[in-house]
N, C-alpha and C positions, 0 to 999 in steps of 0.2 A: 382400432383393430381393422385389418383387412383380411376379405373374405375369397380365398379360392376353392370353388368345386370342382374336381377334375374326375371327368365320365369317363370312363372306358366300356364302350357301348359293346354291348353283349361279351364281355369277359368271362362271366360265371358259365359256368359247364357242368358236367354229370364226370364220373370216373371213366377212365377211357383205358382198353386194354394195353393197346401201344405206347401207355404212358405207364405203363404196371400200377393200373387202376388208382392211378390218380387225375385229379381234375386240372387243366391246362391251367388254372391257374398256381396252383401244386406241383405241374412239372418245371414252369417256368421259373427261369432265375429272378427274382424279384426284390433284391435284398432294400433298396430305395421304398417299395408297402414297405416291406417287415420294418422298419426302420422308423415308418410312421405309426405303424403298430404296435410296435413295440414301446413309442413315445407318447400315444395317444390311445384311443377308444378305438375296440372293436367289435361289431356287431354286427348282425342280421335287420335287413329291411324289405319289406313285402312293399313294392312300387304298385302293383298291379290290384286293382281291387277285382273282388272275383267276377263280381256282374257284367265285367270288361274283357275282349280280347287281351292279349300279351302281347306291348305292339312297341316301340320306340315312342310313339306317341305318348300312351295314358304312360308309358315309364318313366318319360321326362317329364311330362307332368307335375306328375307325384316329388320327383329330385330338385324341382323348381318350388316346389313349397303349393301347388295346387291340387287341390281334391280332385281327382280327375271326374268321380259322379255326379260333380259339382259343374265342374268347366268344360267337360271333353265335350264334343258336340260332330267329332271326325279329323281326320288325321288331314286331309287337303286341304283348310281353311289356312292351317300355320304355313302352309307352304304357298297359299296365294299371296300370302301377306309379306314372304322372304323375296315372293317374285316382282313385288310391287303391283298385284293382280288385288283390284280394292273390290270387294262383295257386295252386293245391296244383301236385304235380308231375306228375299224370295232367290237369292241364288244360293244353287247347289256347284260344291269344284270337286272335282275328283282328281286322284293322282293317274296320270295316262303314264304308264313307264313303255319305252322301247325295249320291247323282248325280239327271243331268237325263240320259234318255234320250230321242232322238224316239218320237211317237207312235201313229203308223197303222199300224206294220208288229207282227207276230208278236215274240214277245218275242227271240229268237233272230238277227231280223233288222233289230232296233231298231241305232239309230247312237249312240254315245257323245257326247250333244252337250256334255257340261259335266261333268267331272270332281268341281267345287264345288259344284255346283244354284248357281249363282251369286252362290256366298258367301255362303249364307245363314247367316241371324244365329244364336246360339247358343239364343236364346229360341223361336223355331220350328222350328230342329232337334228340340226337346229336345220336345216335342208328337208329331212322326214317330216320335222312336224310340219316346217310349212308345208310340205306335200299334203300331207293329213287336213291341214287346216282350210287349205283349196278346196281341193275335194269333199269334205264332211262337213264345213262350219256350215252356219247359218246363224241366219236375227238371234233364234233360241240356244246355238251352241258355240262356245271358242274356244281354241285350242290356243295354248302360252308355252311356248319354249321356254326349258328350267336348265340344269346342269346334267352334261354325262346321258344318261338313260330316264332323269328323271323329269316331268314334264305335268302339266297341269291343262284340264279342262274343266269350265263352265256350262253350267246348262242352266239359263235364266226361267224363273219360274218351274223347276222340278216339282217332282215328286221324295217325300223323303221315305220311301218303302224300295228298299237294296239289300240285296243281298249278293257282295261280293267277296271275292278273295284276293288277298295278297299272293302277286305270283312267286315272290320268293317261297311262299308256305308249299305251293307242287311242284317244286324242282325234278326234274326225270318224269314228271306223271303224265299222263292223259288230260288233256282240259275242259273235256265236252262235260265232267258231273262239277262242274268248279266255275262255267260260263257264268256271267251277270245273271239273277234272277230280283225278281218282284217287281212292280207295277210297270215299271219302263223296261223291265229286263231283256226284251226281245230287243229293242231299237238299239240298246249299248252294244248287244252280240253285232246284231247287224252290222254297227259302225267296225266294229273289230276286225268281222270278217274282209266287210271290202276294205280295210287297212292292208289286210294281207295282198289283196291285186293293188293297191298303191304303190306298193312297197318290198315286196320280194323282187320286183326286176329292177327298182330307183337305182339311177349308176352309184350310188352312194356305196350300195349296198354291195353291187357287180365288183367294185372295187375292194370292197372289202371282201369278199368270198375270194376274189384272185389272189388277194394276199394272207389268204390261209383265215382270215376274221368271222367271228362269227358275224353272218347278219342283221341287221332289225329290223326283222319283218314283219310283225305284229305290232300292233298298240296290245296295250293290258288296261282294262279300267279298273280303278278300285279306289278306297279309302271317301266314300261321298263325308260330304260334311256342309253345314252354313258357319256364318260368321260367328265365332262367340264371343262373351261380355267377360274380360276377365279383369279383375283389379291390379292395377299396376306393384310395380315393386316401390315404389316411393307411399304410393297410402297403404300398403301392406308393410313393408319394413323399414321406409322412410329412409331408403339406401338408393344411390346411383349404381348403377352397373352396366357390365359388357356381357355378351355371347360370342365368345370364340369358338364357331363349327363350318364345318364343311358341307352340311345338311340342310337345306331349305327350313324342311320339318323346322329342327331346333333351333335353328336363327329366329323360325317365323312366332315360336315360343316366346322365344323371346322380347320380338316386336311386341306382341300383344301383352305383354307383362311391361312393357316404356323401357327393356332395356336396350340398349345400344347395337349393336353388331360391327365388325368388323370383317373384311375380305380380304384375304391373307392368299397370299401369291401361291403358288404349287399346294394350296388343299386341295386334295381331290376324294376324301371322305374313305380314303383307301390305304392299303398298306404303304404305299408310296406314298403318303402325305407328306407335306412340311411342317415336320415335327418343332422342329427348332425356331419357324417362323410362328408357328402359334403360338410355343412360349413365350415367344417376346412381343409379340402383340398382346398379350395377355398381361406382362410385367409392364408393358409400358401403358396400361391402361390403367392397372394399380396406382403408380407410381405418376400420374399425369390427374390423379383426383378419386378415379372411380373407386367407390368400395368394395365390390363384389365381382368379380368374373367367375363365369361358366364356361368351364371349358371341356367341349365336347370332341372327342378321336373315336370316329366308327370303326375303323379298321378292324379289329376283334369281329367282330359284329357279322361284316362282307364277307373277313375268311370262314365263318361258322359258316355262312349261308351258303358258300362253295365247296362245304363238307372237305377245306384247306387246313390239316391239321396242323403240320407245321410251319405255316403262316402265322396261324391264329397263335404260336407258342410266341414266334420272333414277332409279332404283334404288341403282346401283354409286355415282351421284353423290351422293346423301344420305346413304348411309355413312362414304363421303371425306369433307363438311364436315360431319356430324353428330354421328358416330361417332370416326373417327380423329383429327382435326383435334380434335376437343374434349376426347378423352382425352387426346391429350398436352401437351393448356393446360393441363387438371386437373392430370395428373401431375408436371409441369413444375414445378408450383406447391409438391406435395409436399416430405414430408424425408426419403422414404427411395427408391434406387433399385429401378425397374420394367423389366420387359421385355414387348416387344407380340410376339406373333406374328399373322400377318394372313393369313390363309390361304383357299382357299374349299375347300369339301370334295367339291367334284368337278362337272364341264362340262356343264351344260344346255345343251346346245345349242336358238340361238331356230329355225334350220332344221329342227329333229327335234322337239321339245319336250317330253324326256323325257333321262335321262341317261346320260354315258355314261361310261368308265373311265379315258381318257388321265388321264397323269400332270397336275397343276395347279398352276400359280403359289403360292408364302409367300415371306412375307418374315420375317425376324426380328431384331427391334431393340433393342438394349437400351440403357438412359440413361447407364451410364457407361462404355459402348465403341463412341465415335462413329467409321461407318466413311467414307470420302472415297471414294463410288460416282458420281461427277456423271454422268449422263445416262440410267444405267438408269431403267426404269418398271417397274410392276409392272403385267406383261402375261404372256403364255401365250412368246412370243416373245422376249422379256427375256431372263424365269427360263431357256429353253431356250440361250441362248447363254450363261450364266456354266458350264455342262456339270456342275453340283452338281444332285443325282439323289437320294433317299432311295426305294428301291424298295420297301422294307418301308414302309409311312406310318405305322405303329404307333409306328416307333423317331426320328420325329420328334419328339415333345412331348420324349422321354428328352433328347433335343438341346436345345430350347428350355430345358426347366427344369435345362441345365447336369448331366445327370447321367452324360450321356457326350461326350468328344471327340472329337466324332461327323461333325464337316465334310470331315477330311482322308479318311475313308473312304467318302465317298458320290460320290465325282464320278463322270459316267458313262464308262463304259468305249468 
């Protein structure tokens, strides 16, 4: 048996007026789910345990088969690890992302206008942070250029008392009540601010304001974290495997779990991705040995956070005929049997644009246990009427990969 799980990061939504109160993934043409729904299991899965933010982190987590209360320790260590950034265990890494802030007011009283600086490319990113990195490093701090707007700093022998925000969570807001706070909290503001004289007049930047771009005039600090101890996939399931993503985060998941990764030409963790190239990175990883691929499409996810509604529909829909539809042509084609699981790892709502905990739509299918579901779909609303619940979302994958009989215990009470 071969194992694919296919994430569609942040899919699940709230009913939306302009879709006559239905949820994007109820607007969207999707007949590729229904198809697996209809042929397999559907249900409800709570990623997010409640003592945790709602983050892509503890949500992949949980869809990788790990307890996140267990293993989570911060969202920047997975992305040190995708950057080739190795940690001792007195280091702290944060994710430094290149934001667009407005401009005329006091740094405090600046508005979070672009969480991306507006997508800008990896090649001018990577100009700012050295900029940043010039200016701000030291013995105690380093700044590592990542992909796009995302980027990564250390700070050897920290403190681990923070209290930060993710800037996609204040989109349009004010930043001064949302600044770094706790023990080092002044010194992160500090470095933020002079980011902004780094980096509002860098020609990087002159260049792109001429051409209509937003800027990246700020750093953003957030997601602190140290190294964590996690058990591989081979003495957990005693399985080889790939991560197929465009995300540092869930590649670096993945390292830390002994699975493989892969870097696939036009990912760009966005609607524009290479859909088509990471299905076949993914089939030819199947098919070249591995047992399990994870494969991960943020897009949904970006256009939630841009409050992009009909993005976020033609999103969900080029997963269906890009992604699902084509892997099970591929697989079909195959000689040995596979199972899909189809999940998203947790609800961006496009009215909030930021995420949030409720439990979320999977489905799970496998090729030689065809089920006769005619009419379910795979929606928020579906999954919640067959009353199958997996509260823990850690002890789902153990389901999928068959290593527990684990359906007749999950229905909701």
């Amino acid at each position: 048996m071969k194992y694919m799980v296919i994430v569609g990061d942040g899919m699940a939504d709230y009913p939306m007026e302009q879709f006559n109160n239905k949820t994007a993934l109820q607007h969207a043409r999707t007949p590729n789910f229904d198809r697996l729904v209809e042929e397999g299991i559907l249900g409800l899965v709570q990623t997010i345990p409640e003592k945790l933010p709602p983050g892509s982190d503890t949500a992949n987590l949980s869809v990788m088969g790990y307890d996140p209360l267990k293993y989570y320790t911060g969202r920047s260590p997975f992305e040190a690890i995708s950057l080739g950034v190795n940690l001792n265990p007195e280091d702290i890494s944060f994710r430094c992302n290149l934001v667009t802030l407005s401009a005329d007011q006091p740094y405090s009283e600046k508005i979070m206008s672009d969480y991306s600086a507006g997508e800008i490319s990896s090649e001018e990113a990577a100009e700012l942070i050295d900029a940043v990195g010039v200016a701000l490093g030291s013995k105690e701090i380093d700044f590592h250029t990542g992909f796009r707007y995302r980027h990564l700093m250390v700070w050897h022998g920290a403190t681990d008392q923070w209290q930060l925000t993710p800037p996609h969570d204040i989109s349009g807001q004010k930043i001064g009540e949302y600044l770094p706070a706790g023990k080092e909290g002044d010194r992160i503001r500090m470095m933020m601010e002079k980011s902004w004289d780094i980096l509002a007049d860098h020609p990087v930047n002159r260049k792109r304001v001429k051409k209509g771009l937003s800027p990246a005039n700020s750093i953003w600090i957030w997601g602190a974290g140290r190294k964590p101890m996690i058990p591989s996939y081979a003495e957990k399931y005693g399985l080889a495997g790939t991560v197929i993503s465009a995300v540092d985060l869930v590649k670096g998941i993945g390292l830390f779990a002994g699975l493989s990764t892969v870097d696939v030409e036009g990912a760009t963790g966005d609607i524009d991705t290479n859909y088509s190239g990471k299905v076949r990175a993914s089939l030819d990883a199947l098919k070249q040995g591995n047992d399990f691929v994870y494969l991960h499409i943020e897009a949904p996810d970006e256009c939630s956070h841009r409050f992009e509604a009909d993005n976020k529909i033609k999103a969900i829909e080029l997963i269906d005929s890009e992604v699902v539809k084509v892997v099970r042509e591929e697989l079909d084609k195959s000689n040995f049997d596979y199972s899909i699981l189809l999940v998203t790892d947790h609800a961006t709502p496009l009215s909030l644009g930021t995420h949030t905990r409720e439990p979320v739509p999977f489905a799970i299918f496998r090729s030689n246990d065809l089920k006769n579901n005619r009419g379910r779909t795979f929606d928020e609303s579906s999954a919640a009427d067959t009353g199958l619940l997996f509260r823990e979302g850690f002890k789902l994958l153990d389901c999928f990969l068959g290593r527990d009989n684990c359906l007749e215990a999950t229905e909701q009470s």
